[in-house]
C-alpha positions as CSV (number, residue, x, y, z in Angstrom):
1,X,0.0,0.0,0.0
2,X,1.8,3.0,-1.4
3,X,0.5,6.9,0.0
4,X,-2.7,8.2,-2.1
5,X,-2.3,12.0,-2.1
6,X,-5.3,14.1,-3.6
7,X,-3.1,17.9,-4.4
8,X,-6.4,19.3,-4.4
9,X,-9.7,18.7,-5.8
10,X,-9.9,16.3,-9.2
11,X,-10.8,17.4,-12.9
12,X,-14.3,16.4,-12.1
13,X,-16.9,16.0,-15.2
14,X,-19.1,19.1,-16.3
15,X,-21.6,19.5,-14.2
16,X,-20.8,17.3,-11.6
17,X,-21.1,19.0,-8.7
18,X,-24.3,20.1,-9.5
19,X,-25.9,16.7,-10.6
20,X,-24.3,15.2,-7.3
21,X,-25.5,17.9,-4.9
22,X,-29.3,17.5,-6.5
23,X,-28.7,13.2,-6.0
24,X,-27.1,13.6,-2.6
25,X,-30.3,16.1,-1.4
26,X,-32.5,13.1,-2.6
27,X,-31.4,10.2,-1.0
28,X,-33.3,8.9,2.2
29,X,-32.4,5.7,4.6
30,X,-35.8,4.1,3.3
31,X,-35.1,4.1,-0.2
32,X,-31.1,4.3,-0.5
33,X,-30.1,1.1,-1.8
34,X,-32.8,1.1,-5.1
35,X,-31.7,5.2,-5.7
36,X,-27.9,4.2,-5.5
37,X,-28.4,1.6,-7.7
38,X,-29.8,4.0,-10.3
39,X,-27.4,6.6,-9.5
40,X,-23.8,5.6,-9.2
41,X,-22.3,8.4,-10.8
42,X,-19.1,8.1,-9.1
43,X,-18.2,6.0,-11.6
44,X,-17.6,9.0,-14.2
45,X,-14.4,9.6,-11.8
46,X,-12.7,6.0,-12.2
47,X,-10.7,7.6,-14.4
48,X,-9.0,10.4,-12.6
49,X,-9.1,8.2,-9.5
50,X,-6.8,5.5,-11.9
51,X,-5.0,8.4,-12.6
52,X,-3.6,9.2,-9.2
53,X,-2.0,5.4,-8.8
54,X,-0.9,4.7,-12.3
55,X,-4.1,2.5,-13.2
56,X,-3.0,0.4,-9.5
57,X,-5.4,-0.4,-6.8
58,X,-4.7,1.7,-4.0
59,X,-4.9,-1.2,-1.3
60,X,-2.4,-4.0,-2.9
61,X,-0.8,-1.9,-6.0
62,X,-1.6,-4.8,-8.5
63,X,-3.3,-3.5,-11.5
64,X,-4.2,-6.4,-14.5
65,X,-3.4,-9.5,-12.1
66,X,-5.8,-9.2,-9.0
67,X,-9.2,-8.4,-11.9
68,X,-10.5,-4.7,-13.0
69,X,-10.8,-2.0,-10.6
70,X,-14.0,-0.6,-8.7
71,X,-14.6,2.9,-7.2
72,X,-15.1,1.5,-3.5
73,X,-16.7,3.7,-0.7
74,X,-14.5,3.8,1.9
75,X,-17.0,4.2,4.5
76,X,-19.6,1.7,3.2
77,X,-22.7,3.7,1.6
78,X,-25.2,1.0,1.9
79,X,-24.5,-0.8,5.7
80,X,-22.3,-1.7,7.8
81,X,-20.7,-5.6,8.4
82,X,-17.9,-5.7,11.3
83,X,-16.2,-9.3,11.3
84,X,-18.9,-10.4,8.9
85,X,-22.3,-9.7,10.7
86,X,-24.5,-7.0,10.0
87,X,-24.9,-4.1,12.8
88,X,-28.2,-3.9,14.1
89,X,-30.0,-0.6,13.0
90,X,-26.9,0.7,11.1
91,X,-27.6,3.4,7.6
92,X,-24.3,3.1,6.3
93,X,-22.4,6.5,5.2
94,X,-25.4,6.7,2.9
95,X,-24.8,10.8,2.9
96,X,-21.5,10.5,1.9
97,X,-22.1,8.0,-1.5
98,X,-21.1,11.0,-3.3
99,X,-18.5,12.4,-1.6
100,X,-15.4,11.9,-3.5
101,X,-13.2,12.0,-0.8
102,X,-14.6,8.6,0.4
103,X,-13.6,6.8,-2.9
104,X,-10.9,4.6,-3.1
105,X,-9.8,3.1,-6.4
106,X,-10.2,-0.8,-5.6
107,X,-9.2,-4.0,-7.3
108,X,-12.3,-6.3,-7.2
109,X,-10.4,-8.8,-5.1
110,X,-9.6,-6.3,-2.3
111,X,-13.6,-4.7,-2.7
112,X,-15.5,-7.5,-3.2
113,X,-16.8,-10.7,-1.0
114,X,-14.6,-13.6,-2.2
115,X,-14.2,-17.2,-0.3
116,X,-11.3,-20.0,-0.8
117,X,-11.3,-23.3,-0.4
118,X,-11.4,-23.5,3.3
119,X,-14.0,-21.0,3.4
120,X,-12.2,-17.8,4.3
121,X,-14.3,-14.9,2.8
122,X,-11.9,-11.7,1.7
123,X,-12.5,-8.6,0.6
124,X,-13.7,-5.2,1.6
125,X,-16.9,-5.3,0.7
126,X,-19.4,-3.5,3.7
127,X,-17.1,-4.5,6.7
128,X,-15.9,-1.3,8.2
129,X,-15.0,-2.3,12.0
130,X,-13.9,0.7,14.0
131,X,-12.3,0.5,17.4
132,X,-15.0,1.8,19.9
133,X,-18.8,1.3,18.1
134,X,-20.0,3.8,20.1
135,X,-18.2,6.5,18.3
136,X,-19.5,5.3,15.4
137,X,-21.2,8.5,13.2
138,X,-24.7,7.3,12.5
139,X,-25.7,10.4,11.2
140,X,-25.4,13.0,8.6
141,X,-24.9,15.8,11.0
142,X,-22.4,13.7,13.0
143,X,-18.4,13.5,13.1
144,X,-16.2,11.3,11.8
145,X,-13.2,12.7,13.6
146,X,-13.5,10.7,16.7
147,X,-13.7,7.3,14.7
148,X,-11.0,5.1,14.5
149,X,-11.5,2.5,11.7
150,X,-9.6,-0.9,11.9
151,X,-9.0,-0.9,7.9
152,X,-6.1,0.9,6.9
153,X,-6.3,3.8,4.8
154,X,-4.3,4.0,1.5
155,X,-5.0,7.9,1.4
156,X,-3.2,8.4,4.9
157,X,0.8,8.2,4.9
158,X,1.2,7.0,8.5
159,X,-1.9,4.2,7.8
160,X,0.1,2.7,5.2
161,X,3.2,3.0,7.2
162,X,2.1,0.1,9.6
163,X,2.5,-2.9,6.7
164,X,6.5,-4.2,5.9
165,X,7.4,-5.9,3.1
166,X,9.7,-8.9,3.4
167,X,11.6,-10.7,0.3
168,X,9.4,-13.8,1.0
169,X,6.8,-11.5,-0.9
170,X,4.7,-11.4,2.1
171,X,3.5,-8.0,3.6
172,X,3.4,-8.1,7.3
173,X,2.5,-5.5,10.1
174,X,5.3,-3.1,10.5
175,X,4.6,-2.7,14.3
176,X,4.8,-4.9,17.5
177,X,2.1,-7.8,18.0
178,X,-0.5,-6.4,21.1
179,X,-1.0,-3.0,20.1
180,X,-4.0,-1.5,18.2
181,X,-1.7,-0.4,15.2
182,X,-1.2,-4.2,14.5
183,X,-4.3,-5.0,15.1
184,X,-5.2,-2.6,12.0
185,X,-2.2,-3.9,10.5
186,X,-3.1,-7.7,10.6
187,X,-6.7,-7.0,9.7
188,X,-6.0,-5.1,6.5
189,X,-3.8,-8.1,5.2
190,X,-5.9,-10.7,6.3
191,X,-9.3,-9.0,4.5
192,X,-8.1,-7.6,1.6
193,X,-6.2,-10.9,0.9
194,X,-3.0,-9.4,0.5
195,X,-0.9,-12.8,1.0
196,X,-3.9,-14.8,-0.7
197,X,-4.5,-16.0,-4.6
198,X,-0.5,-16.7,-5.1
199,X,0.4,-12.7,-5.1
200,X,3.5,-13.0,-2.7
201,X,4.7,-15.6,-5.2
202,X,4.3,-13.5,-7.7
203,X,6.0,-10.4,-6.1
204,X,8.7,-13.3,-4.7
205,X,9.3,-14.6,-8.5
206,X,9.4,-10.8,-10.1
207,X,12.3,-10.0,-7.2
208,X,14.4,-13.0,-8.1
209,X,15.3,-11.3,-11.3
210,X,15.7,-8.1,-9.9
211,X,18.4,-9.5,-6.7
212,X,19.9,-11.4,-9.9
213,X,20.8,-8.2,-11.6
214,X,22.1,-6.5,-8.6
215,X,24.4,-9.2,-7.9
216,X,25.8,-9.9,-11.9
217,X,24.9,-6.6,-13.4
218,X,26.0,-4.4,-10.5
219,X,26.3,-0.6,-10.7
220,X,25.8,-0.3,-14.5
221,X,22.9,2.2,-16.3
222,X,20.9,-0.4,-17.5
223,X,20.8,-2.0,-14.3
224,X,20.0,1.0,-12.3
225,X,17.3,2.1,-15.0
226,X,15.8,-1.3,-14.4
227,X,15.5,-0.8,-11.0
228,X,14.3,2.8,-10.8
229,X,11.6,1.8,-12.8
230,X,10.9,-0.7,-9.9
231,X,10.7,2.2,-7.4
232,X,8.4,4.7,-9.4
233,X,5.1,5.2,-7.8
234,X,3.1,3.8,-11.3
235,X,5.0,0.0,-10.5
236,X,3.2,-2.6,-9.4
237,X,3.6,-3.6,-5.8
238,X,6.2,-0.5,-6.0
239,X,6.2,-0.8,-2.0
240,X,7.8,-4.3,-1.9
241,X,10.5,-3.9,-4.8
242,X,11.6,-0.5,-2.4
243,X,11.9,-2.8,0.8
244,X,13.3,-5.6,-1.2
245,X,15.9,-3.6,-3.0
246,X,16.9,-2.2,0.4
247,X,18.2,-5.3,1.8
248,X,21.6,-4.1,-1.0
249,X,22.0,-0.9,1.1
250,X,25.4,-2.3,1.9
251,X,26.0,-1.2,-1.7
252,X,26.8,2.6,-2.1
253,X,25.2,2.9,-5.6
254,X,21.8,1.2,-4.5
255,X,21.5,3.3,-1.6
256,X,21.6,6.2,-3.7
257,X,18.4,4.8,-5.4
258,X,16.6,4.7,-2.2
């Protein structure tokens, strides 16, 4: 999970704010789910959001291998699950289904429900656990500020801070076992799947290669174009080939790179 920074507001389509301002007015508890389901105009910003991460998802960086990309709601729009059950009276962020600071560019493996063999269900979909329910906002006159969600948030630095990278091509929590920050940690890797469907293999196999050239190729142009390439923020899984090429710091010329 690589930093999301929005500079400032996106090149949104004519006359979105208006058409969104008039759909957002309109929605009511009762009838949410049927009007949303007619009305998902965030769509018209996959684009720009694609933009921002190089066409990657902003919670695994993978961008052709882990399926297309959603626009997900980071604060659920329709309801809330936490550990897979439903909360009892919850709306959802329904107000905020049209607030594009709430979308998060998604691969459909880390948004949607999806179960393995031994029956482990992954993927974003409506869970949204926070660490004290009572300060959940249930309202659209409420505050978010005192929420603390369990899912990591691939728009805030120190969020995406807490997962490490190791060669294995596992990501791991970055912080020690008992606290709430691993917690988070844990959680996020363990929904979203990030170790599942062969990825750390992948990332393991792609690495290979690169450790190959460090070692044979060593500090020549080609090499170190190779492995810039690897570092640039539109690179797949850009976070693990970073930590991965850092275990070479020994080596002048690679720490230079970093």
């Amino acid at each position: 999970m690589r930093v999301i920074i929005f500079a400032g507001p996106p090149h949104l389509p004519n006359g979105w704010n208006k058409r969104v301002a008039g759909l957002a007015a309109q929605i009511t508890y009762q009838g949410r789910a049927l009007f949303l389901r007619k009305h998902a105009s965030w769509r018209a910003l996959k684009s720009w959001l694609s933009n921002a991460s190089s066409d990657k998802c902003w919670y695994c960086e993978a961008k052709s291998g882990r399926a297309p990309l959603d626009v997900d709601h980071f604060r659920p729009k329709l309801g809330v699950t936490v550990d897979g059950r439903r909360l009892a009276g919850d709306t959802g962020y329904y107000w905020m289904a049209y607030d594009w600071l709430n979308f998060r560019l998604s691969c459909q493996r880390c948004n949607r429900p999806e179960g393995d063999q031994g029956g482990t269900v992954r993927g974003k979909a409506s869970e949204f656990p926070l660490e004290d329910e009572l300060t959940r906002c249930n309202t659209p006159g409420g505050s978010l500020a005192a929420e603390r969600p369990r899912f990591l948030d691939p728009c805030v630095e120190s969020d995406c801070d807490l997962l490490a990278h190791g060669i294995d091509g596992e990501v791991k929590p970055a912080v020690e076992d008992g606290t709430w920050e691993f917690q988070r940690a844990d959680y996020t890797i363990r929904q979203l799947g990030l170790n599942a469907f062969n990825t750390p293999e992948i990332r393991k196999k792609a690495w290979r290669l690169l450790d190959d050239l460090i070692h044979l190729g060593g500090n020549r142009p080609e090499v170190v174009d190779h492995l810039e390439q690897h570092l640039s923020g539109g690179q797949e899984y850009s976070s693990f080939f970073r930590s991965a090429i850092g275990t070479h710091r020994d080596k002048p010329w690679v720490e230079s790179l970093l």
